[in-house]
N, C-alpha and C positions, 0 to 999 in steps of 0.2 A: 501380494507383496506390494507395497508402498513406492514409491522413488526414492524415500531416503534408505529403505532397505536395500532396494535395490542398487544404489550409489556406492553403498557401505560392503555391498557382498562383489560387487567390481573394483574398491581399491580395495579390499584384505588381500587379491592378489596380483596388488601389482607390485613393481619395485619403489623403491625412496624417490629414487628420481621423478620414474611417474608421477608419482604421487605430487612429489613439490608441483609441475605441470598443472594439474587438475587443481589444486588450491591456489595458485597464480589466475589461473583461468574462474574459479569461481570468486574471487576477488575482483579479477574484469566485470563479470556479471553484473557482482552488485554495486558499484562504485558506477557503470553502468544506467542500474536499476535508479539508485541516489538520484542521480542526476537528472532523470528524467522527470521524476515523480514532482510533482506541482505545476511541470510545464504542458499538464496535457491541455486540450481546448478549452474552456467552460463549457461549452452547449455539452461535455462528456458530465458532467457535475450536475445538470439541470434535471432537477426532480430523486438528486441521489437522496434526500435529506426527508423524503414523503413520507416514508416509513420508519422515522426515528421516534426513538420512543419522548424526548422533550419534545418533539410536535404533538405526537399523538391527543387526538380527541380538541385540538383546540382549533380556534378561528385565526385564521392565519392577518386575516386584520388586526385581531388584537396581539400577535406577534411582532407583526411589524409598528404598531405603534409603541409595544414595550423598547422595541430597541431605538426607535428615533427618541424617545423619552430620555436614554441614556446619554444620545447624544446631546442633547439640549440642555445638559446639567450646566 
């Protein structure tokens, strides 16, 4: 069983009330989650992009002079 199965098989028996509770609550989470996401460190980000598939197989010098090209338009 999954955690959203499991989630799902803990409010079918709870009451209204509860319930509003736990959706209040998982609102906190991610309004939360929102907020956080883009402020993590960079050195967390460093090397995320190694295994993408637009890098793949290419020379990373000739990546970074495609994108300073753009800027020099």
């Amino acid at each position: 069983m999954n955690q959203t199965q499991q989630l799902n098989e803990i409010i079918a028996h709870l009451p209204e009330q509860a319930i509003a509770e736990v959706i209040d609550f998982a609102e906190f989470v991610a309004h939360k989650l929102a907020k956080t996401r883009g402020n993590e460190p960079l050195e967390n980000l460093i090397g995320s992009m190694k295994n993408s598939d637009v890098f793949a197989g290419r020379d990373p010098l000739e990546i970074q002079q495609e994108m300073r090209s753009e800027w020099v338009r």
